[in-house]
C-alpha positions in Angstrom: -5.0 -34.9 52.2 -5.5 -34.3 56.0 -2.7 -36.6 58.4 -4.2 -36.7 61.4 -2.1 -38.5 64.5 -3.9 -41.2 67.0 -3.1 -38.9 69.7 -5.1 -36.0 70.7 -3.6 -33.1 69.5 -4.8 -30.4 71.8 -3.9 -30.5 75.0 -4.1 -28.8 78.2 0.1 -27.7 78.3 -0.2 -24.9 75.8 -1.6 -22.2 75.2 -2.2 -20.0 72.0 -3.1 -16.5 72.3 -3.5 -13.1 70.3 -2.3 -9.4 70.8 -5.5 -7.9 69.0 -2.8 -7.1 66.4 -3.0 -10.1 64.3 -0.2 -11.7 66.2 -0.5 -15.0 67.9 2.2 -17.0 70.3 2.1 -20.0 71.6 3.2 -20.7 75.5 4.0 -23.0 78.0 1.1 -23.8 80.5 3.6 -26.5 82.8 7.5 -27.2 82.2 8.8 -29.2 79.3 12.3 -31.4 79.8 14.2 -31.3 76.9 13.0 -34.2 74.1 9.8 -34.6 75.9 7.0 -34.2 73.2 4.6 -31.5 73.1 2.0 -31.8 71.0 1.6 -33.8 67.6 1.1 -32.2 64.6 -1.9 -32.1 62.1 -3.6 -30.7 59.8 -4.4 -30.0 55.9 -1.5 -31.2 53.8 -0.2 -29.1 50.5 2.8 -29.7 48.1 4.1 -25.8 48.5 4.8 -23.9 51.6 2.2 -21.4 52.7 2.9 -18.1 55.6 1.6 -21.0 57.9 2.7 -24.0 57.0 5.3 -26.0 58.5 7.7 -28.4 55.9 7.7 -32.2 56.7 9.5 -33.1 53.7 10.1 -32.2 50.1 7.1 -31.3 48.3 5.4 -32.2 52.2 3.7 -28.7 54.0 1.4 -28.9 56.6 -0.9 -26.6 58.0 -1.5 -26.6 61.5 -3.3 -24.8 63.9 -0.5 -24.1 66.8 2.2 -24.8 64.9 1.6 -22.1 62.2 0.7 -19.5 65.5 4.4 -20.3 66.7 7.0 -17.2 66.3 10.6 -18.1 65.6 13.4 -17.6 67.4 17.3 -18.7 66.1 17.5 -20.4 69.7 14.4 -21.5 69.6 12.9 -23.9 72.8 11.0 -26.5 70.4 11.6 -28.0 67.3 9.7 -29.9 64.5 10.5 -34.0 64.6 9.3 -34.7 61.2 9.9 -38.0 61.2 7.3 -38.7 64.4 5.1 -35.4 63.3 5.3 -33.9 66.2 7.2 -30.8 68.2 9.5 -31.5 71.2 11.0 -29.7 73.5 14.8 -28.5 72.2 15.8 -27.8 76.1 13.7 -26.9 79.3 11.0 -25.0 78.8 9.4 -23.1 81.9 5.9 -22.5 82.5 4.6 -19.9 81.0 7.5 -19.5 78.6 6.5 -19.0 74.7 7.4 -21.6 72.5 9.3 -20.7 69.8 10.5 -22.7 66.5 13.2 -22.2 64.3 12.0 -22.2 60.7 15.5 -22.9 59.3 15.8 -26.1 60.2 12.7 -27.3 59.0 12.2 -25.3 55.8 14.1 -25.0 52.6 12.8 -21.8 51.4 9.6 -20.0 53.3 6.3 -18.7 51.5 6.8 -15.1 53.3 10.9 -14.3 54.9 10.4 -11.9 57.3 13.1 -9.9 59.4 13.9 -11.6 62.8 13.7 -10.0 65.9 14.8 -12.6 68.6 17.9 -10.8 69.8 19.8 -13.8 70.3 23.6 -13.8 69.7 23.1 -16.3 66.7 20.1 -14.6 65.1 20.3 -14.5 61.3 18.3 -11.4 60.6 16.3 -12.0 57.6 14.4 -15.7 57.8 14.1 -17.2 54.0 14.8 -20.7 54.7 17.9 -23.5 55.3 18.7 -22.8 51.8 19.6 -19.2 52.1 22.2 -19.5 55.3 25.5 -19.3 55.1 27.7 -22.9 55.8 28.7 -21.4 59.2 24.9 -20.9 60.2 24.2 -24.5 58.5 26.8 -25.9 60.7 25.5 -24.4 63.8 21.9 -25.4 63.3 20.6 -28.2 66.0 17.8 -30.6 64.9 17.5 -30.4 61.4 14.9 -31.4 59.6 16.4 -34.4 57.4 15.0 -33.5 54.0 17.3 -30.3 54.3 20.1 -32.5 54.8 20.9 -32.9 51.1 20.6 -29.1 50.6 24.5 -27.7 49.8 
């Protein structure tokens, strides 16, 4: 199944690039306040997570373009607003700033956990998924997904 929003997804405000070493990241072409949407999400949807795909809900993964190109960060600047499919600015985001996501909040377990490297003071080191923090680093989380929201 494909969702695909009324809004045109691709816009002129961000840009997705690569290093040449199959790494992408996604960044701010004008400011961002923080709520303000960015872009809508879209894409091919599955019923288990991929490398790529971002979860909407249980048994809900989609893959989409910018999203999936999107590094994490533990205090990342964008987050995933299921409910509306669409990513929003956590806080202000500058131009020219990447746009990060935190994969915690929005998924239960990933396809492929990977060792963090965001240097932040509440990074978690290894990324698995919501399921696999510990009730401190649930607590601390900001703009969880709600189907994690039953997860103990």
């Amino acid at each position: 199944m494909i969702y695909a929003p009324m809004r045109e997804k691709i816009k002129p405000d961000v840009c997705c690039s690569a290093d040449g070493n199959g790494s992408f990241s996604v960044t701010a072409e004008r400011e961002f306040v923080p709520d303000e949407l960015i872009i809508m999400i879209s894409g091919i949807m599955r019923r288990t997570p991929t490398r790529t795909s971002i979860q909407l809900g249980v048994a809900e993964h989609i893959e989409d373009p910018i999203i999936g190109s999107m590094n994490h960060s533990c205090n990342s600047g964008a987050y995933i607003h299921v409910m509306n499919h669409c990513l929003r600015a956590a806080h202000i985001i500058r131009r020219g700033e990447e746009i990060t996501i935190n994969y915690n909040a929005s998924e239960t377990s990933l396809a492929c956990p990977f060792r963090c490297r965001c240097g932040t003071a509440d990074c978690v080191g290894l990324v698995r998924g919501y399921r696999f923090l510990s009730p401190e680093q649930k607590r601390t989380l900001k703009h969880l997904a709600p189907h994690l929201c039953s997860e103990k």
